[in-house]
VMD Tcl script that draws the C-alpha trace (Angstrom):
set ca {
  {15.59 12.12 -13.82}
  {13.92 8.54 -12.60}
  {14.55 5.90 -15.45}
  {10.59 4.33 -16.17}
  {11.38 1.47 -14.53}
  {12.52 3.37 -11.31}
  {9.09 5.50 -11.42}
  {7.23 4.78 -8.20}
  {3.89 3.22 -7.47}
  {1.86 5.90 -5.46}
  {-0.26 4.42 -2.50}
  {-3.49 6.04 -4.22}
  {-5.03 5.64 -7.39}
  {-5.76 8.58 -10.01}
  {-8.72 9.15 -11.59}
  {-11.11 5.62 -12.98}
  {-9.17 4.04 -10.42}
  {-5.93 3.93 -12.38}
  {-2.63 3.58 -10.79}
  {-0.39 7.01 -10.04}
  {3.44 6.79 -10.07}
  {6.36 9.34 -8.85}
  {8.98 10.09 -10.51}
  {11.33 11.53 -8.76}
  {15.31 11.67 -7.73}
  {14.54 12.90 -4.32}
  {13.76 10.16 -2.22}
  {13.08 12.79 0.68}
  {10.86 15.35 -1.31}
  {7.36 16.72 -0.32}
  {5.68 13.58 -2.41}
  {7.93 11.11 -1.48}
  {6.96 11.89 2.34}
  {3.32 12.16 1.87}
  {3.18 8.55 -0.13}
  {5.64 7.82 2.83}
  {3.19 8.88 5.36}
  {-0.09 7.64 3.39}
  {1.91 3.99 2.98}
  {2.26 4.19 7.34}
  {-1.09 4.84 7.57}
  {-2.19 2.02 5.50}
  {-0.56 -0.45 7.17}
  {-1.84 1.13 11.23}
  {-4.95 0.49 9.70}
  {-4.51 -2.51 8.56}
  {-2.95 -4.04 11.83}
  {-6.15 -2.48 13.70}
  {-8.16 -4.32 11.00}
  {-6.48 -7.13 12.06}
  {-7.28 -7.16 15.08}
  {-10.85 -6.48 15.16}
  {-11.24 -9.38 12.52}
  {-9.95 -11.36 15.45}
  {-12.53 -10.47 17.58}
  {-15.47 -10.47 15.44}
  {-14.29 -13.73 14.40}
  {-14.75 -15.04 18.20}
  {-17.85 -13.41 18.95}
  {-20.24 -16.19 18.10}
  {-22.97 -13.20 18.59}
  {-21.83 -11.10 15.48}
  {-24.25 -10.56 12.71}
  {-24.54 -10.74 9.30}
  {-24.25 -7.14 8.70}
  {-21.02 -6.71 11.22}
  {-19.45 -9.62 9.03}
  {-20.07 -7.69 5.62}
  {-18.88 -4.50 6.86}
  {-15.78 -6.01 8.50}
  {-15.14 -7.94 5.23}
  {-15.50 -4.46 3.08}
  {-13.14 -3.00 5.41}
  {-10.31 -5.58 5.21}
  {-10.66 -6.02 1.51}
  {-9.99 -2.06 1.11}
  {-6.96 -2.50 3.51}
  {-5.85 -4.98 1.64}
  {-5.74 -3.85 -1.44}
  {-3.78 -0.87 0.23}
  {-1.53 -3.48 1.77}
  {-0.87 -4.78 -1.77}
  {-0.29 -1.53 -3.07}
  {1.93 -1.18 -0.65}
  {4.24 -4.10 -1.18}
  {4.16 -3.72 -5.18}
  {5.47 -0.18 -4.63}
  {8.14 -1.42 -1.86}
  {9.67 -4.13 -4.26}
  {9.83 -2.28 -7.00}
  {11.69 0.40 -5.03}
  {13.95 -2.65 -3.96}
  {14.56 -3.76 -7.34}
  {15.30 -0.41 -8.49}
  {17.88 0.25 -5.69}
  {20.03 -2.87 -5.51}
  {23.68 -2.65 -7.53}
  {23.09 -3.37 -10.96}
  {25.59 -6.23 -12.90}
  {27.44 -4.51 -15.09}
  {26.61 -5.86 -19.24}
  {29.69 -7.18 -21.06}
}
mol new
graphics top color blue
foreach p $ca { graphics top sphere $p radius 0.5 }
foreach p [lrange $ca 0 end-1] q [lrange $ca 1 end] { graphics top cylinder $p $q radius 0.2 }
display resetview
């Protein structure tokens, strides 16, 4: 079984918004591949975020209401994006060789 600080940070929240972990020994496993899969998403949609923030940004005729939407959009992909690399280090700290305690 996954030691608690091994658990892993899902790409979704649970209910109120609260975080949901994996824990798991099988890094290939049905859950593992969907949070896989939902964490690739996450970051296409990001990148296309991206680059429409680009544009809007040099379209002097973009309105108020554009701006707001395109600012709601890129906050939510960013949190994702966060979520993202929390999970990612932590999986990276949990992996590397450990010092053994004298």
């Amino acid at each position: 079984m996954t030691a608690p600080n091994e658990l892993r940070l899902l790409p979704w929240t649970g209910p109120n918004g609260k975080p949901c972990y994996l824990s798991t020994d099988e890094r290939g496993g049905y859950m593992s591949r969907l949070a896989d899969n939902v964490e690739a998403v996450q970051l296409g949609t990001a990148a296309e975020l991206l680059e429409e923030a680009s544009e809007t940004l040099d379209d002097q005729d973009a309105t108020l209401d554009e701006m707001r939407r395109l600012v709601k959009e890129l906050t939510g992909a960013l949190r994702g994006i966060l979520r993202v690399a929390t999970s990612r280090g932590h999986l990276l700290a949990a992996s590397e060789p450990r010092e053994p305690a004298y």
